[in-house]
VEXVOBA-391342 format. One record per residue (C-alpha): residue number from 0; residue in one letter; x, y, z. Coordinates in Angstrom, 1 decimal. Example, Ala and Ser with C-alpha at 12.3 -4.5 7.8 and 13.67 -1.06 7.14 Angstrom:
BEGIN
[atom 0,A,[12.3,-4.5,7.8]]
[atom 1,S,[13.7,-1.1,7.1]]
// end
This chain:
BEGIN
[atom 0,X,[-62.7,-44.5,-41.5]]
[atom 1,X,[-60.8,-45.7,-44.7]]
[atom 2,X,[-62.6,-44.3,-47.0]]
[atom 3,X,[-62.7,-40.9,-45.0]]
[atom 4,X,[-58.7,-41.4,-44.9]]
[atom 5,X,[-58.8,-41.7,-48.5]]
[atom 6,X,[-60.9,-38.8,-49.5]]
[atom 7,X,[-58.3,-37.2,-47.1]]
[atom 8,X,[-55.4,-38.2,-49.1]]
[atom 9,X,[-56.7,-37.3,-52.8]]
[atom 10,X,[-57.4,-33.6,-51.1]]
[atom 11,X,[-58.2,-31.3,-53.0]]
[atom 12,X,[-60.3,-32.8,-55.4]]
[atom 13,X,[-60.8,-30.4,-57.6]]
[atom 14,X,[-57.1,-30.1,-58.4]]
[atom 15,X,[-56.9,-34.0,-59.3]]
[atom 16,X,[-60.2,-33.2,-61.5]]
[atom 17,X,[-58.2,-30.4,-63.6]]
[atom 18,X,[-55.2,-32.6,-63.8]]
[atom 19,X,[-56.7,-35.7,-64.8]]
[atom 20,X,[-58.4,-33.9,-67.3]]
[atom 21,X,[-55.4,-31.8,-68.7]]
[atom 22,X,[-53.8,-35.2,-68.8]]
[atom 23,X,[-56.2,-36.7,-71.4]]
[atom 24,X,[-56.5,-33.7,-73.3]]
[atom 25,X,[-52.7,-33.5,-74.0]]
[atom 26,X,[-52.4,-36.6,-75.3]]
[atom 27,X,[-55.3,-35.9,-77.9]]
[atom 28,X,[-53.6,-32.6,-78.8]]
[atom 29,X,[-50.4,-34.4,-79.0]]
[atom 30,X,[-52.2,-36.9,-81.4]]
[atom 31,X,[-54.4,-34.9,-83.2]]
[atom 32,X,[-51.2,-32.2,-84.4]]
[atom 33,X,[-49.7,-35.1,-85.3]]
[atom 34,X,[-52.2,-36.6,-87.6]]
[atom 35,X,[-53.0,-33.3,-88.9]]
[atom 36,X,[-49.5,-31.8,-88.8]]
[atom 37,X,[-50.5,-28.5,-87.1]]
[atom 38,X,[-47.9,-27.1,-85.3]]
[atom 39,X,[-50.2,-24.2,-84.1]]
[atom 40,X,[-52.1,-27.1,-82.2]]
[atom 41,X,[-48.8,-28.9,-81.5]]
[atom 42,X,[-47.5,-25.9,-80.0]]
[atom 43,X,[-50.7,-25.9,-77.5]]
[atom 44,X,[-50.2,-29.2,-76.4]]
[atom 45,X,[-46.7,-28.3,-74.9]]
[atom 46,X,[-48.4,-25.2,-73.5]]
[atom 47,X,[-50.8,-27.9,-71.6]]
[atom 48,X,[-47.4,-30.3,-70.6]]
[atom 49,X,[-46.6,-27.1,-69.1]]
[atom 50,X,[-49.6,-26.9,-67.4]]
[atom 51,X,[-49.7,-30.0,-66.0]]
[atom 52,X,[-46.0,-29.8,-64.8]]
[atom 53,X,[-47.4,-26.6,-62.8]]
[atom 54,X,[-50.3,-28.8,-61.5]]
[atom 55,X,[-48.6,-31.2,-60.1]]
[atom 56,X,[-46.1,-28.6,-58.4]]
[atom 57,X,[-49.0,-27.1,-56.7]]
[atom 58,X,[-50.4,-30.7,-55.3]]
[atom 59,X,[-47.1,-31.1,-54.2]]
[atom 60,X,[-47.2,-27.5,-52.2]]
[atom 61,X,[-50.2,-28.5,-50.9]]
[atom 62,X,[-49.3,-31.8,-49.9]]
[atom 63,X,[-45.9,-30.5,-48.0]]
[atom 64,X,[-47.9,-27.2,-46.9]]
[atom 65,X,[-50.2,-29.4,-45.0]]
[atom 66,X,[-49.1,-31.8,-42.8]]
[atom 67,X,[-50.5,-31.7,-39.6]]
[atom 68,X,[-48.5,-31.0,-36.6]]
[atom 69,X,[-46.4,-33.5,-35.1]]
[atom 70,X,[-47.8,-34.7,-32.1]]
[atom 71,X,[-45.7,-36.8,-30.1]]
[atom 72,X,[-45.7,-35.8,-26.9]]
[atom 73,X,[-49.8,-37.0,-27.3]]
[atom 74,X,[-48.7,-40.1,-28.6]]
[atom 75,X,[-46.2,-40.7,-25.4]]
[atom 76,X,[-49.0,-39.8,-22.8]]
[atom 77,X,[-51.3,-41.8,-24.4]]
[atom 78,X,[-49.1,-44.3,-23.8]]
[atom 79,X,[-48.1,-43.5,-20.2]]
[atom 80,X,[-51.6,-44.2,-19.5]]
[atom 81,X,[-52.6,-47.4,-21.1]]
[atom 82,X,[-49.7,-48.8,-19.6]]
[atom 83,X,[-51.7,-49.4,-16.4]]
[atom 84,X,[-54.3,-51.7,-18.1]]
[atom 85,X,[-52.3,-53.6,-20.8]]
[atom 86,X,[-50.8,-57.2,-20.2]]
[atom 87,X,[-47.3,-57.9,-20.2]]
[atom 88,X,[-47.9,-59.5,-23.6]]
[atom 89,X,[-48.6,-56.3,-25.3]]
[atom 90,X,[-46.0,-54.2,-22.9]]
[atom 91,X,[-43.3,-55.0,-25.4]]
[atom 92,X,[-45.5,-54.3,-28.5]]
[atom 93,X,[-45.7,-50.7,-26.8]]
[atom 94,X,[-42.6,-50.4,-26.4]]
[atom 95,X,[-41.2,-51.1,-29.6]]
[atom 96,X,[-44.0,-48.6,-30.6]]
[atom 97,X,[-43.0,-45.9,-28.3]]
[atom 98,X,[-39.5,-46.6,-30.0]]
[atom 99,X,[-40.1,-46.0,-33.5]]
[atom 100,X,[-42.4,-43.1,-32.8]]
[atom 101,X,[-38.9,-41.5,-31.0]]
[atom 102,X,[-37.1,-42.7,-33.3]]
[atom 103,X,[-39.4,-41.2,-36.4]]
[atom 104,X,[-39.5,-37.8,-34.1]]
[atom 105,X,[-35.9,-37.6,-33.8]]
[atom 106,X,[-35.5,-38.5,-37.2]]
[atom 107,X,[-38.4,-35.4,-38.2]]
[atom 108,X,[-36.5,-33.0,-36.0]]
[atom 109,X,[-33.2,-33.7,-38.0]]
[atom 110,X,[-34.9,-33.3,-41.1]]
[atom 111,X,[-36.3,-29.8,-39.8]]
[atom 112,X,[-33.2,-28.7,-38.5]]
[atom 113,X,[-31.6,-29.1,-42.2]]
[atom 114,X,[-34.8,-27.6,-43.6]]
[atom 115,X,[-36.2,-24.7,-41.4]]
[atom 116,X,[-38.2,-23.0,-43.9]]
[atom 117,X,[-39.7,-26.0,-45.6]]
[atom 118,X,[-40.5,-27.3,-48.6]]
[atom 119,X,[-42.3,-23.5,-49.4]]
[atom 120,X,[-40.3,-23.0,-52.4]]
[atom 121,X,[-41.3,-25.9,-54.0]]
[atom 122,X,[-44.0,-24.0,-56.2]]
[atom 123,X,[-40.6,-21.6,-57.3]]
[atom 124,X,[-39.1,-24.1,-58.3]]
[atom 125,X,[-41.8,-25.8,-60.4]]
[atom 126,X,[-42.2,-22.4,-62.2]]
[atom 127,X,[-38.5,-22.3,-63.2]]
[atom 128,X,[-38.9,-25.4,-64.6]]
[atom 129,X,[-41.9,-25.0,-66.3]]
[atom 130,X,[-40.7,-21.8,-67.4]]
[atom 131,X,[-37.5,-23.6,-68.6]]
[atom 132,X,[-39.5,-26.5,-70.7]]
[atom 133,X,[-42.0,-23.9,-71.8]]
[atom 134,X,[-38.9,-22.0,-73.3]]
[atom 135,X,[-37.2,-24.6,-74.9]]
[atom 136,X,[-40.6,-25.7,-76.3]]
[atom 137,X,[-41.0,-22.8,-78.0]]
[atom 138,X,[-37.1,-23.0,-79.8]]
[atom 139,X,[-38.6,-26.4,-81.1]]
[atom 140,X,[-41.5,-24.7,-82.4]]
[atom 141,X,[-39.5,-22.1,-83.8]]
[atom 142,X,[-37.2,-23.8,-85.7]]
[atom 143,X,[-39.9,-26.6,-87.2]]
[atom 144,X,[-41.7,-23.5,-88.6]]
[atom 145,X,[-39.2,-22.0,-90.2]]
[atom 146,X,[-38.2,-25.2,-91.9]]
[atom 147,X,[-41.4,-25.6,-92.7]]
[atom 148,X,[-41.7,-22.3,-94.3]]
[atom 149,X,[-37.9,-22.7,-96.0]]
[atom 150,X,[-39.6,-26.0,-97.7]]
[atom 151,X,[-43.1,-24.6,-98.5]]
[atom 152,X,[-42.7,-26.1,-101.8]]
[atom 153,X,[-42.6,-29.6,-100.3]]
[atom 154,X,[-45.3,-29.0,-97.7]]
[atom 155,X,[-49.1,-29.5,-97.5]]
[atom 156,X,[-51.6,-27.2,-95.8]]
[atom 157,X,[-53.3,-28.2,-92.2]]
[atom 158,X,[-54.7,-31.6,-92.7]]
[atom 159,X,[-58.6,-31.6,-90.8]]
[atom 160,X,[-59.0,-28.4,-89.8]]
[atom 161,X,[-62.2,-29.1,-88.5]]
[atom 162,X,[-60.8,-31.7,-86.1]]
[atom 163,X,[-58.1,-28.7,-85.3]]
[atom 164,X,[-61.0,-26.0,-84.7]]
[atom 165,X,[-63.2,-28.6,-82.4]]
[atom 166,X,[-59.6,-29.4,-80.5]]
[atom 167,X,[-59.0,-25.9,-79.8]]
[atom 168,X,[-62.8,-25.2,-78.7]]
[atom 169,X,[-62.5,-27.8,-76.5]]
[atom 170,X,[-59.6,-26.2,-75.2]]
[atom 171,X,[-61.2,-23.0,-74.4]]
[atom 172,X,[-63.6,-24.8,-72.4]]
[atom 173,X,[-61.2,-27.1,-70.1]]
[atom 174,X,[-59.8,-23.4,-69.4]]
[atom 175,X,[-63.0,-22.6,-68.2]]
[atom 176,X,[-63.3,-25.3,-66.2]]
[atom 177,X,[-60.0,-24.6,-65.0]]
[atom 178,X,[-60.9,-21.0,-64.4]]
[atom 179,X,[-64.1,-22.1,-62.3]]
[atom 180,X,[-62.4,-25.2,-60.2]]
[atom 181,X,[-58.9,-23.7,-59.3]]
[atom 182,X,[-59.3,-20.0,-60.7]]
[atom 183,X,[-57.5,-20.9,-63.6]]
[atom 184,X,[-53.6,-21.9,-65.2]]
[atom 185,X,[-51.2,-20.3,-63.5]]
[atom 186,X,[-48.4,-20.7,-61.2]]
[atom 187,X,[-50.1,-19.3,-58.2]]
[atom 188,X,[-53.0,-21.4,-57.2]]
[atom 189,X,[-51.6,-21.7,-53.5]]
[atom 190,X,[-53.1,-17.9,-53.5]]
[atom 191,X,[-56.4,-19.2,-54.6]]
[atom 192,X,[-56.7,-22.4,-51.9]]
[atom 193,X,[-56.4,-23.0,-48.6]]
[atom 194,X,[-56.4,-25.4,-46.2]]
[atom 195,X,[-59.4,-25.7,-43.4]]
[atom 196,X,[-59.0,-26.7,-40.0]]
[atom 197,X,[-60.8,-30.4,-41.0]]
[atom 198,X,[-57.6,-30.2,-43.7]]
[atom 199,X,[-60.0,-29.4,-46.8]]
[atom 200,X,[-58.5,-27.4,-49.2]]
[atom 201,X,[-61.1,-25.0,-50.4]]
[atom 202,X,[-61.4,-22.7,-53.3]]
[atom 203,X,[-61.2,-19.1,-52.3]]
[atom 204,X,[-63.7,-17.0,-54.6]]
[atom 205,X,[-61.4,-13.5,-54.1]]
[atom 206,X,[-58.0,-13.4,-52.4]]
[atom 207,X,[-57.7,-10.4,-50.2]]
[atom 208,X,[-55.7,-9.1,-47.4]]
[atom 209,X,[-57.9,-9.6,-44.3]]
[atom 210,X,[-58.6,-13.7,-44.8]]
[atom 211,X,[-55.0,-13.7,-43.6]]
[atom 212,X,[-56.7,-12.7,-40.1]]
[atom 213,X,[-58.9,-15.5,-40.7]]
[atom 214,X,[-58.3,-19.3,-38.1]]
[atom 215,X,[-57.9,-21.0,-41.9]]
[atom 216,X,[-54.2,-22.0,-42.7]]
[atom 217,X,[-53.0,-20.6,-46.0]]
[atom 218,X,[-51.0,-21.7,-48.4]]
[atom 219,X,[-49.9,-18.5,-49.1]]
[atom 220,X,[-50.2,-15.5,-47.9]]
[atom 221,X,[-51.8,-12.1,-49.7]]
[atom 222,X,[-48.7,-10.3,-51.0]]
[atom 223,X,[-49.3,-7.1,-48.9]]
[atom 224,X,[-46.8,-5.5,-50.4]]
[atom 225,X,[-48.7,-5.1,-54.1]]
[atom 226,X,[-51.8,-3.8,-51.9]]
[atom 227,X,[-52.8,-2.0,-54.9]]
[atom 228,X,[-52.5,-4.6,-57.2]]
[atom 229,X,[-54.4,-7.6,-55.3]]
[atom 230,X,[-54.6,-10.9,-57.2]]
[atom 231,X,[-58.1,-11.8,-57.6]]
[atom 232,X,[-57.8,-15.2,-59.2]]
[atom 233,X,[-56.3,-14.3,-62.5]]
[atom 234,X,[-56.0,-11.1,-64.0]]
[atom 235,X,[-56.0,-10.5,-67.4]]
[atom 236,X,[-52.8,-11.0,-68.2]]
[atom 237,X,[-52.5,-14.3,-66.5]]
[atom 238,X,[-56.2,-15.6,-68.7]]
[atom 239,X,[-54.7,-14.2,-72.0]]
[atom 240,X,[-51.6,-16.7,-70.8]]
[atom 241,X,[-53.8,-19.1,-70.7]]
[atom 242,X,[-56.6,-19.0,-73.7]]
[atom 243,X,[-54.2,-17.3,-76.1]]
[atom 244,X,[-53.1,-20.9,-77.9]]
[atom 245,X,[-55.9,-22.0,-78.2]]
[atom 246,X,[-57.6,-19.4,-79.1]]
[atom 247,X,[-54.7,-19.2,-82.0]]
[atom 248,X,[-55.6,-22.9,-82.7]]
[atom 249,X,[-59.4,-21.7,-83.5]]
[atom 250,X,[-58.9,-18.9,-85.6]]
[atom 251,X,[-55.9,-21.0,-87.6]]
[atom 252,X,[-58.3,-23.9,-88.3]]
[atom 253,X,[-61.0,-21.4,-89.7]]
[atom 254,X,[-58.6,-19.6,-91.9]]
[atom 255,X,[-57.2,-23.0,-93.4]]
[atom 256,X,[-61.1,-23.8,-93.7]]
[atom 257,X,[-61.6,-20.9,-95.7]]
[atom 258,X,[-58.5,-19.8,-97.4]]
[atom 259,X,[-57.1,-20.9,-101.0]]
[atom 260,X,[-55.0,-24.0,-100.4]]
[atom 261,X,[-51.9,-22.6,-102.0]]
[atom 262,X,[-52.0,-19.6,-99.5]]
[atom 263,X,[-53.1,-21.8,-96.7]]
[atom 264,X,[-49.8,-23.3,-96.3]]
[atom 265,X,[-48.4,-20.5,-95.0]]
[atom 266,X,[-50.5,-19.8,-91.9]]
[atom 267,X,[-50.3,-22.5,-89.9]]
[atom 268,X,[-46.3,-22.2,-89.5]]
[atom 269,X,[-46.5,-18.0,-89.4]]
[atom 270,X,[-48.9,-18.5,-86.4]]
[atom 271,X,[-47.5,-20.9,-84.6]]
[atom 272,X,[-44.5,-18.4,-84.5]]
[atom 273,X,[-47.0,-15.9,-83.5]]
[atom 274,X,[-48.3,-18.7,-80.8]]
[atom 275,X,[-45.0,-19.1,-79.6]]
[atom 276,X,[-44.2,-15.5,-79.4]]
[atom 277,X,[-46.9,-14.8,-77.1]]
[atom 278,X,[-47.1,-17.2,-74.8]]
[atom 279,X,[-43.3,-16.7,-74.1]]
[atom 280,X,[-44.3,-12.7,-73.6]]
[atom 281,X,[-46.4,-13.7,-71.6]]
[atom 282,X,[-44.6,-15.9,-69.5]]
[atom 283,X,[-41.5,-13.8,-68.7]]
[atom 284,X,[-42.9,-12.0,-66.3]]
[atom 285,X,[-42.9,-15.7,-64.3]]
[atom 286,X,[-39.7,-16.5,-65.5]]
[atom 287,X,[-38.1,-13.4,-64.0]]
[atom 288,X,[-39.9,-13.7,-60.8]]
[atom 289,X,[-38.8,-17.3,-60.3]]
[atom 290,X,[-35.1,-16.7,-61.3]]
[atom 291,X,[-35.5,-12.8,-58.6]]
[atom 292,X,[-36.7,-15.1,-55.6]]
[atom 293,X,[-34.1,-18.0,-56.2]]
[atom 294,X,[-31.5,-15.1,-56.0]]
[atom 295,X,[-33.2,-13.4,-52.7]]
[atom 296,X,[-33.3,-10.3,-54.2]]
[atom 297,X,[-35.3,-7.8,-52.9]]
[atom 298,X,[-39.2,-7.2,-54.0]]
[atom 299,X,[-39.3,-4.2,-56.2]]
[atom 300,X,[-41.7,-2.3,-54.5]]
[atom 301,X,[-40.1,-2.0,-51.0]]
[atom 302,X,[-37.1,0.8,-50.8]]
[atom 303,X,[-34.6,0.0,-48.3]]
[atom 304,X,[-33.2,3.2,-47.6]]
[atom 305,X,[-36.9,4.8,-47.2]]
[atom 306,X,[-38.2,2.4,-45.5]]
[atom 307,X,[-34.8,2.8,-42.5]]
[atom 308,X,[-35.5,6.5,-42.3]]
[atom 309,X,[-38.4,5.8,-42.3]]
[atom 310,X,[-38.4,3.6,-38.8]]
[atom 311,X,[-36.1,5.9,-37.3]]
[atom 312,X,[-37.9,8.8,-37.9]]
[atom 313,X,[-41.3,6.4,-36.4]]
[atom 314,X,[-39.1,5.8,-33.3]]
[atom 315,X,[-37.3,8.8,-32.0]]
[atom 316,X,[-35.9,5.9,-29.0]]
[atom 317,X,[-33.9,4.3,-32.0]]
[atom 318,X,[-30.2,5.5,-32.0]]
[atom 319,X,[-29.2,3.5,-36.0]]
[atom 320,X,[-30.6,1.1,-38.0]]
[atom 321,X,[-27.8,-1.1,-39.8]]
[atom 322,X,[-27.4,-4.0,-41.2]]
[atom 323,X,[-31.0,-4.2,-42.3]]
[atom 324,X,[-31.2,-6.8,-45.3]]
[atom 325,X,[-34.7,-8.5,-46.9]]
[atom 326,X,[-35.5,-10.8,-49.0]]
[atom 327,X,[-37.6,-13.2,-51.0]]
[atom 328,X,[-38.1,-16.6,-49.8]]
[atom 329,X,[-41.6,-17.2,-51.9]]
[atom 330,X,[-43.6,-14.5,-53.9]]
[atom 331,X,[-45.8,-13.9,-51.5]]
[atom 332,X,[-43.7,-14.2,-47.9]]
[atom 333,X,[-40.3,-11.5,-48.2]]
[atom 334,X,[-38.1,-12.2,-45.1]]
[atom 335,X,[-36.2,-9.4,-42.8]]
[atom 336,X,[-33.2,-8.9,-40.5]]
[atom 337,X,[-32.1,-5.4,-39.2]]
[atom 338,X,[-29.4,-4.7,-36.3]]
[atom 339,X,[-31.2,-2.1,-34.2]]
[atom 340,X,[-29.3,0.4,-31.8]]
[atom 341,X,[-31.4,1.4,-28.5]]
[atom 342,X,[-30.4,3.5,-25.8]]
[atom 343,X,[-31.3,1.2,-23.2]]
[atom 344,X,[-32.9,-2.4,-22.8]]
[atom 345,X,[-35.6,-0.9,-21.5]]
[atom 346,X,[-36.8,1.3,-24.7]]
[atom 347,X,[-36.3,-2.0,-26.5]]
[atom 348,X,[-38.4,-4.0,-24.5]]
[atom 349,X,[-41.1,-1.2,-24.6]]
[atom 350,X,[-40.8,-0.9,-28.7]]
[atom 351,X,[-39.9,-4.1,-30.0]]
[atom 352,X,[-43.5,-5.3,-31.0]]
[atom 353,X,[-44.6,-2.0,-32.0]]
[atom 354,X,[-41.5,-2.2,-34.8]]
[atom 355,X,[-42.0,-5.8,-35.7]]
[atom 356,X,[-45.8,-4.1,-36.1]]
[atom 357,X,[-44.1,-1.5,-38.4]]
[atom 358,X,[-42.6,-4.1,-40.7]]
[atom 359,X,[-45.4,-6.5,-40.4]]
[atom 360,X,[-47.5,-3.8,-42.3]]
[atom 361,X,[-45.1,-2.4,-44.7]]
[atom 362,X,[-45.2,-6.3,-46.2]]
[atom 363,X,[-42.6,-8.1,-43.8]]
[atom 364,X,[-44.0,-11.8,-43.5]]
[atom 365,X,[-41.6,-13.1,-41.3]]
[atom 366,X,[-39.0,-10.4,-39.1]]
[atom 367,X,[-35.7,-11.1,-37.1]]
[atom 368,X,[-34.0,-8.2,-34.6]]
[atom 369,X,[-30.6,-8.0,-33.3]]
[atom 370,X,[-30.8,-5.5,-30.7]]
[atom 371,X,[-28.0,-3.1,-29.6]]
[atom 372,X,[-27.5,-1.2,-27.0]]
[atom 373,X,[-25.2,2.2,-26.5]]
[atom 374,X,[-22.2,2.2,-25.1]]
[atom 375,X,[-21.1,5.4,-22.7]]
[atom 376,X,[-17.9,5.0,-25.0]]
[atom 377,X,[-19.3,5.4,-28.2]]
[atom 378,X,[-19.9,8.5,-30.2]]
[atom 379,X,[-23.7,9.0,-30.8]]
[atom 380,X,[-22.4,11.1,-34.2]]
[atom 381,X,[-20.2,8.2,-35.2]]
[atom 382,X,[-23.7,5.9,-34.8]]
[atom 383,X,[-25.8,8.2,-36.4]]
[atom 384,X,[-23.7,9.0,-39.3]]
[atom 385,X,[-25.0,8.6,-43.0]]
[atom 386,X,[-21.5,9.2,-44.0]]
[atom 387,X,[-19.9,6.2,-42.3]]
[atom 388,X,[-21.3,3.1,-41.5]]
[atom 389,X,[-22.0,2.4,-38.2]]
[atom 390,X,[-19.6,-0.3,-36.5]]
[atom 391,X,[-21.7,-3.2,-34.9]]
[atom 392,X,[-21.8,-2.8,-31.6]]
[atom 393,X,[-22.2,-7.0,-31.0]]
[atom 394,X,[-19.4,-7.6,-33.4]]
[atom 395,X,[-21.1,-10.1,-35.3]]
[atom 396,X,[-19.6,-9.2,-38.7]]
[atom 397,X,[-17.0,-11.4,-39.8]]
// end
C-alpha cells in the first residue's frame, strides 16, 4: 500500500515528467547563452522559467482540484462500531482520535466557509504571474539588445552557434514531448486532464462538450460558451506560443554559421527583439484574460441584455428580470445571479429548473435565483418597464 500511496501522490506523472525535464533544460539554456552570449537563446530560457512557473500552477490545480471528499461521518461510525470490541486500553486512543478527526473537520469546515469556491483560481493567478515575469523578461531583453547594438563596435558575434542550433533543436523536441504528454505549453492544461474516479489524472486526447456528461471529475469544464471555437489541445496560436523561440534560436544559429562575421553581429540582438516581440504578442491574449477574470467582468460572447429578453420572451409566466449580473470566476466556469419576478409561487415552482436549464445551455456553469412574486399593489407597467427599473420587490438592495 505505500508504494500505491505514493504513485498516488506524484499523480499525474506525466506532468512531473514535463517539469522535471523543462527543469534541466533551463538550466542548460541559461548556461549555454551565457557561455555563448546569445541573447536569442537567453531569451528562450526565460520563456521556459515561464513555463515551468505555469507547470507547477497546474500541479497545484490539480492537487487542490482533487481532494477527495471529506468523509467524516464514515470515520465516526466506523468508530461507533469498533467500540464494542476494543479494550479499555485502546478506548482512550479512540477517543483522542475521534477528537482530532472533529477537531480537523471543524477546522475544514471553517476553512470552507472563508473559501466557498476554492482554490479554482489558482491557475488565474499563476497565468498573471507568469504573464507578469514573462513581461518584465522581455524589457530585460529589450534593453540588453539595444545596448548591445548601441556598442556593436565593442561586441563579438554569437560564440558556438552550433552548440546554439543543437540547443534550440533540442528545444523543439521537448515541445513535442510536451505536446504529446500534456497537449502542450500553455496555461490551460486543466482543459486537457482530468481526474478518474481511482483519482488518475488522465490525458484527454480532444476536449469537447459532451465528456462534461461523462461520471469523470474535471478539472475544468468545456467553455460552452466558445462552442464554435472548442479547444482541441492547442490551437495554432497557442503551438506558435510555444515553438516560436526556439525556432528563432535555430534559424539565428544557422545565419551566424553562415553569414560574414562583421554582419553577424547584428543578428543575434535584432532577433532576440524580434523573439521578444512575438512571444509577448502572443501572450497578451493570456494576459488580458487573466487580468478580465480577476475583475469578474463579463465573457465577451454572452449579451446581457439579449440574453434577458431573451428569457422572458422563453417564459411568457415571467413578469421582469432584474438584477441579473454574471461573471467570470475561471475561464472556463462564468457565474450567474438574476432577481426573477413570477406571478405566483406556483409558476415558479413549475419553471425554475426549466430556466436554470436555459442558462445552463447558454454557458452558465454555476446559477443562483432570487424569486419574486407580484404583489396585487404593484403596477404590472411599472414591473415591466424598459424605461424605469424595476423596484425589488424583496428589498434586498441596499
Amino acid at each position: 500500500m505505500p508504494v500505491k500511496d505514493f504513485f498516488q501522490k506524484i499523480q499525474p506523472v506525466q506532468l512531473y515528467v514535463v517539469l522535471a525535464l523543462t527543469v534541466l533544460f533551463f538550466i542548460v539554456e541559461l548556461i549555454v547563452s551565457h557561455l555563448t552570449h546569445a541573447l536569442t537563446l537567453l531569451m528562450d530560457s526565460y520563456h521556459m522559467l515561464c513555463n515551468i512557473l505555469a507547470l507547477s500552477g497546474c500541479i497545484i490545480t490539480i492537487k487542490y482540484g482533487s481532494e477527495p471528499p471529506n468523509s467524516g461521518n464514515n470515520d465516526h461510525t466506523t468508530t461507533g462500531s469498533s467500540e464494542e470490541s476494543l479494550q479499555e486500553t485502546n478506548l482512550q486512543t479512540e477517543c483522542q482520535d475521534v477528537k482530532s478527526k472533529k477537531l480537523n473537520q471543524r477546522s475544514k469546515e471553517e476553512n470552507k466557509l472563508r473559501n466557498t469556491f476554492g482554490w479554482t483560481r489558482i491557475d488565474v493567478i499563476t497565468m498573471l504571474i507568469c504573464c507578469v515575469f514573462l513581461a518584465s523578461f522581455c524589457f530585460s531583453i529589450y534593453v540588453e539588445a539595444l545596448q548591445t547594438l548601441a556598442h556593436i563596435d565593442h561586441q563579438d558575434a554569437m560564440h558556438h552557434p552550433i552548440s546554439v542550433l543543437c540547443i534550440g533543436a533540442a528545444g523543439l523536441l521537448l515541445n513535442g514531448l510536451c505536446y504529446l504528454l500534456i497537449g502542450g505549453y500553455t496555461f490551460h492544461q486543466g482543459s486537457f486532464l482530468y481526474v478518474t474516479e481511482n483519482g488518475d489524472v488522465v490525458l484527454n486526447k480532444v476536449v469537447v462538450n459532451n465528456s462534461i456528461m461523462q461520471g469523470d471529475k474535471r478539472l475544468s469544464r468545456s467553455r460552452q460558451i466558445l462552442a464554435t471555437d472548442s479547444r482541441k489541445r492547442q490551437s495554432l496560436w497557442e503551438m506558435t506560443r510555444d515553438v516560436i523561440g526556439s525556432a528563432l534560436v535555430i534559424g539565428c544559429s544557422i545565419i551566424v554559421l553562415f553569414i560574414d562575421p562583421e554582419i553577424a553581429k547584428f543578428v543575434d540582438p535584432i532577433i532576440s527583439l524580434i523573439s521578444s516581440t512575438c512571444i509577448m504578442v502572443l501572450s497578451y491574449p493570456y494576459i488580458k484574460e487573466s487580468c478580465m477574470i480577476l475583475l469578474q467582468t463579463m465573457p465577451d460572447t454572452i449579451n446581457i441584455d439579449a440574453m434577458k429578453i431573451e428569457l422572458v420572451n422563453h417564459f411568457p409566466d415571467i413578469v421582469n428580470v432584474h438584477d441579473f449580473h454574471i461573471w467570470q470566476l475561471t475561464a472556463t466556469k462564468v457565474i450567474s445571479t438574476v432577481h426573477i419576478i413570477f406571478e405566483n409561487p406556483k409558476v415558479y415552482k413549475n419553471i425554475m429548473e426549466q430556466i436554470k436549464e436555459f442558462l445552463l445551455e447558454r454557458g452558465m456553469t454555476q446559477v443562483t435565483i432570487q424569486p419574486e412574486f407580484f404583489r396585487p399593489s404593484s403596477s404590472i407597467e411599472s414591473l415591466t418597464s424598459t424605461k424605469v427599473p424595476p423596484q425589488c420587490l424583496v428589498a434586498c438592495q441596499v
